[in-house]
C-alpha positions as CSV (number, residue, x, y, z in Angstrom):
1,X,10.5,-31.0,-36.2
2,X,8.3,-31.8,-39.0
3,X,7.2,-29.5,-41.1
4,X,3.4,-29.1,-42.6
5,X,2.4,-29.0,-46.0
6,X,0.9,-25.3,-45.4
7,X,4.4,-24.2,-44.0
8,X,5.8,-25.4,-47.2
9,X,3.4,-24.1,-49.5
10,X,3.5,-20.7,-47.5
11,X,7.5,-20.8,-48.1
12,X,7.5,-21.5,-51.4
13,X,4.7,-19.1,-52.2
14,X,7.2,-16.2,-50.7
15,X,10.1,-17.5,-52.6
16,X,8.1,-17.7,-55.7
17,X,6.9,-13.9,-55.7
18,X,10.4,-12.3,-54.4
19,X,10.6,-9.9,-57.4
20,X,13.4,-11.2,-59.7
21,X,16.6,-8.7,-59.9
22,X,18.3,-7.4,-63.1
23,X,21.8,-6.8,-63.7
24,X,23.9,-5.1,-66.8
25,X,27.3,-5.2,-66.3
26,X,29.3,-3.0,-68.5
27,X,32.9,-3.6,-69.6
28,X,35.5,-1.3,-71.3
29,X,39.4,-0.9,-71.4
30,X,41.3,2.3,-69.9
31,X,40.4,4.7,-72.8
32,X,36.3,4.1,-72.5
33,X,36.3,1.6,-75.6
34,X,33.8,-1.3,-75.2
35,X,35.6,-4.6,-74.3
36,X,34.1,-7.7,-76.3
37,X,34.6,-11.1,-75.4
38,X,34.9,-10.7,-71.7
39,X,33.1,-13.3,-69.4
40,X,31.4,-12.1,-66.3
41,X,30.9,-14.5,-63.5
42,X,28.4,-14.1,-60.7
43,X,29.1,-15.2,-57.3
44,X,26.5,-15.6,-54.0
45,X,22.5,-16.1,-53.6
46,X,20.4,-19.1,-54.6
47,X,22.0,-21.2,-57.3
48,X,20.3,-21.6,-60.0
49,X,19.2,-25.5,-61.5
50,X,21.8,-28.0,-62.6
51,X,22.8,-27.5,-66.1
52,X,22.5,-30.2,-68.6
53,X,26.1,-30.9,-70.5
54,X,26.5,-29.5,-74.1
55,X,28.6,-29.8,-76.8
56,X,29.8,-26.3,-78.3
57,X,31.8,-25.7,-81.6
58,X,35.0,-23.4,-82.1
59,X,35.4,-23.5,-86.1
60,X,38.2,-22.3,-87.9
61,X,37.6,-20.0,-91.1
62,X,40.1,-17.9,-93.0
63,X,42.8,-19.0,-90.7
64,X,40.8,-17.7,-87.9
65,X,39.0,-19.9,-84.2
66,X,35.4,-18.6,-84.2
67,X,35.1,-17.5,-81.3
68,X,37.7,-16.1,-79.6
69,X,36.6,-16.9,-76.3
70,X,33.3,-19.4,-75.6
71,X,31.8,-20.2,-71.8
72,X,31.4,-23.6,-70.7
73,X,30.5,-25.3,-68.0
74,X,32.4,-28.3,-65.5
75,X,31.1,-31.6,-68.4
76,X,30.6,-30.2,-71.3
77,X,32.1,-31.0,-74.8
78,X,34.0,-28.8,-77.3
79,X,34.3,-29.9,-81.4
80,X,37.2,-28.1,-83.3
81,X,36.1,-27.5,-86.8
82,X,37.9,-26.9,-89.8
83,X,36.5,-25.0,-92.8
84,X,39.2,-24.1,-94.5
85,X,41.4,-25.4,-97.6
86,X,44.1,-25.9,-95.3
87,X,45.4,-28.4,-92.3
88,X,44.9,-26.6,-88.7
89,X,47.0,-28.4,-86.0
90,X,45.2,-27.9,-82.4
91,X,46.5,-27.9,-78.9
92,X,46.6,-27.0,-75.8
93,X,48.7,-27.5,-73.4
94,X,46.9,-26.1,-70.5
95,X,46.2,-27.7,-66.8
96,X,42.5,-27.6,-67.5
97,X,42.4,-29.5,-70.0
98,X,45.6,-30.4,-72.6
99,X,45.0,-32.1,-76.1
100,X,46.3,-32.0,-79.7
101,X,44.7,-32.9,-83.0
102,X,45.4,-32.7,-86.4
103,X,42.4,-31.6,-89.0
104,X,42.4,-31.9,-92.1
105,X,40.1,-29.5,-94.5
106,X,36.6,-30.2,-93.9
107,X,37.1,-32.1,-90.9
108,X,36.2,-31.7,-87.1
109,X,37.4,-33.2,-83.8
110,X,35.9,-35.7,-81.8
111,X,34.2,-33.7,-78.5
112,X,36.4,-33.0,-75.7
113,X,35.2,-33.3,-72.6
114,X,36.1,-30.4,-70.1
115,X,36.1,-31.4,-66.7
116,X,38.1,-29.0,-64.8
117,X,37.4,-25.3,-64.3
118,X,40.0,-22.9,-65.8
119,X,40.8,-20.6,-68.6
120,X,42.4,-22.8,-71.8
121,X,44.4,-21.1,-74.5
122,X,44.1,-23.0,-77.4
123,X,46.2,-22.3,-80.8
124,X,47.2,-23.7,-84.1
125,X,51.1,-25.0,-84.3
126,X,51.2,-24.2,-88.1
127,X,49.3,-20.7,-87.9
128,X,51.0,-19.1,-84.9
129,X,48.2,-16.0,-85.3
130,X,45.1,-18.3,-84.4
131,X,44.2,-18.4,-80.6
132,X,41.0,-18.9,-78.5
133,X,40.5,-19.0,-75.4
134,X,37.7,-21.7,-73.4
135,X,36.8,-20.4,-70.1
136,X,35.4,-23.6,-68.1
137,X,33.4,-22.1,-65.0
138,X,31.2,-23.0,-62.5
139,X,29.4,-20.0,-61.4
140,X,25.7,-20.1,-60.8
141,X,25.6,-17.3,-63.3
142,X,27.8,-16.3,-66.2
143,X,27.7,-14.5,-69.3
144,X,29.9,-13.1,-72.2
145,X,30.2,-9.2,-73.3
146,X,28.7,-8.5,-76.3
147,X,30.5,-6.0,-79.5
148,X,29.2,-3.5,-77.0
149,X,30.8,-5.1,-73.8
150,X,27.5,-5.4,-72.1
151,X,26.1,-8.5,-70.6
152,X,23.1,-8.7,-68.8
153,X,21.4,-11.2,-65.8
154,X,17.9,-11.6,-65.6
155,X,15.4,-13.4,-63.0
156,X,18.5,-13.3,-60.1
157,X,17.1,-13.6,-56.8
158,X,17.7,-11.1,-55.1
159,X,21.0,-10.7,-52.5
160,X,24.8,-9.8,-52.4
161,X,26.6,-11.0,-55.4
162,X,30.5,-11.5,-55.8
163,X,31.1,-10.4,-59.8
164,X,34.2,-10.9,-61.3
165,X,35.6,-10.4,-64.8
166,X,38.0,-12.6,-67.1
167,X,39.0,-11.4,-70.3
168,X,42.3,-12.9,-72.6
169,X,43.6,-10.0,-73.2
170,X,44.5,-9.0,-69.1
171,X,47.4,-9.3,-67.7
172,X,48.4,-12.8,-67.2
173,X,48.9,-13.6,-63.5
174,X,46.8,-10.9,-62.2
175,X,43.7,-11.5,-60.2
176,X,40.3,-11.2,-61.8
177,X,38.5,-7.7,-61.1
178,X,35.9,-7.9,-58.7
179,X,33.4,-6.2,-57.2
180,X,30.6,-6.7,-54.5
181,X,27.1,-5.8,-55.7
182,X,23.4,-6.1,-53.9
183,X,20.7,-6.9,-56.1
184,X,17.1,-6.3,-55.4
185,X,13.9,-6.7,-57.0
186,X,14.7,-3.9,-59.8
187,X,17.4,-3.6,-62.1
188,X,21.1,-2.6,-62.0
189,X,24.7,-1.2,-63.6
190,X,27.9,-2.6,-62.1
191,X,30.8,-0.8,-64.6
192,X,34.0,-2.2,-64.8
193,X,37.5,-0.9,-66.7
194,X,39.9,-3.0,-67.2
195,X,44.1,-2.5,-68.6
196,X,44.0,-4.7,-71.0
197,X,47.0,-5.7,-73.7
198,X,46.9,-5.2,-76.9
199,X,45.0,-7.9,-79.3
200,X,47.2,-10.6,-79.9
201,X,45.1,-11.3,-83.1
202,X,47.0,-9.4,-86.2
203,X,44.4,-9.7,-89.9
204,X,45.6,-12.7,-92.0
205,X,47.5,-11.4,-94.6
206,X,46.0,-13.4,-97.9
207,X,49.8,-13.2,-99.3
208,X,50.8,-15.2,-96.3
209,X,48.5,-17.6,-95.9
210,X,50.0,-21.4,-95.7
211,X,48.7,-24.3,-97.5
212,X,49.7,-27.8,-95.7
């Protein structure tokens, strides 16, 4: 059956003034503190447009990736960058995505291309210390928690959403928390605590810091 162009214009006029949802999601470990760096996928309704690829940096200062942990989606490009005095030695050996470079001070990478969704750990063979995490995803929507471990969705049509949490410091092997929210044309809380380890990350100690 074909369809008229006032049939289509009515549709799209409905679709167009649906009242956009909201949704703050709220993130903390067992004793209530706020749990940064976590990334919050969304899961169900109408997906959102394609995303153009991007190329994202993870630099290295004071012996240290910034950030810990950075989003990305299926195509896009990482650069590591090295502003240090000192040689960082990158890998990863992860199924995602494995690679290994050699920077020397002042340097970068060439962009790697992440084509596969998956959380990769990525370290430093000469600093054992440095690690940082790229969570490739392809969730219509995804965010990271803030110092405050809040993240927040705006303009989501409304409907039943799927919304799951990641964060590097969970148990490895465990299944992501998830919970099942309905979103309308107002605005939301979804609340999650999570048992997370201890930070892996100890301070750089200045007397130990290695020049290569």
């Amino acid at each position: 059956m074909r369809v008229g162009w006032p049939a289509i214009a009515a549709w799209m006029f409905v679709w167009a003034a649906a009242p956009a949802a909201e949704l703050d999601v709220v993130v903390a470990d067992l004793g209530g503190a706020p749990a940064e760096d976590a990334v919050i996928s969304m899961h169900g309704g109408i997906d959102p447009p394609v995303h153009a690829a991007v190329t994202r940096e993870i630099d290295q200062r004071n012996e240290t990736f910034i950030p810990y942990v950075e989003v990305f989606r299926p195509g896009d490009r990482v650069v590591f960058r090295n502003s240090d005095r000192t040689r960082h030695h990158v890998y990863s050996f992860a199924p995602a995505k494995s690679f290994e470079y050699v920077i020397a001070p002042g340097g970068d990478t060439p962009p790697v291309v992440l084509d596969r969704i998956g959380e990769i750990a990525v370290g430093c063979n000469i600093h054992d210390r440095m690690i940082t995490h790229l969570y490739v995803s392809d969730a219509p929507w995804i965010a990271k928690s803030d110092a405050q471990g809040r993240a927040a969705f705006r303009d989501l049509p409304a409907g039943r959403y799927a919304v799951r949490v990641w964060h590097p410091q969970l148990r490895p092997g465990k299944a992501e928390p998830e919970q099942a929210v309905d979103v309308a044309g107002d605005s939301a809380t979804l609340r999650f605590s999570l048992p997370l380890l201890a930070d892996p990350r100890p301070d750089p100690d200045d007397n130990e810091r290695t020049r290569y």
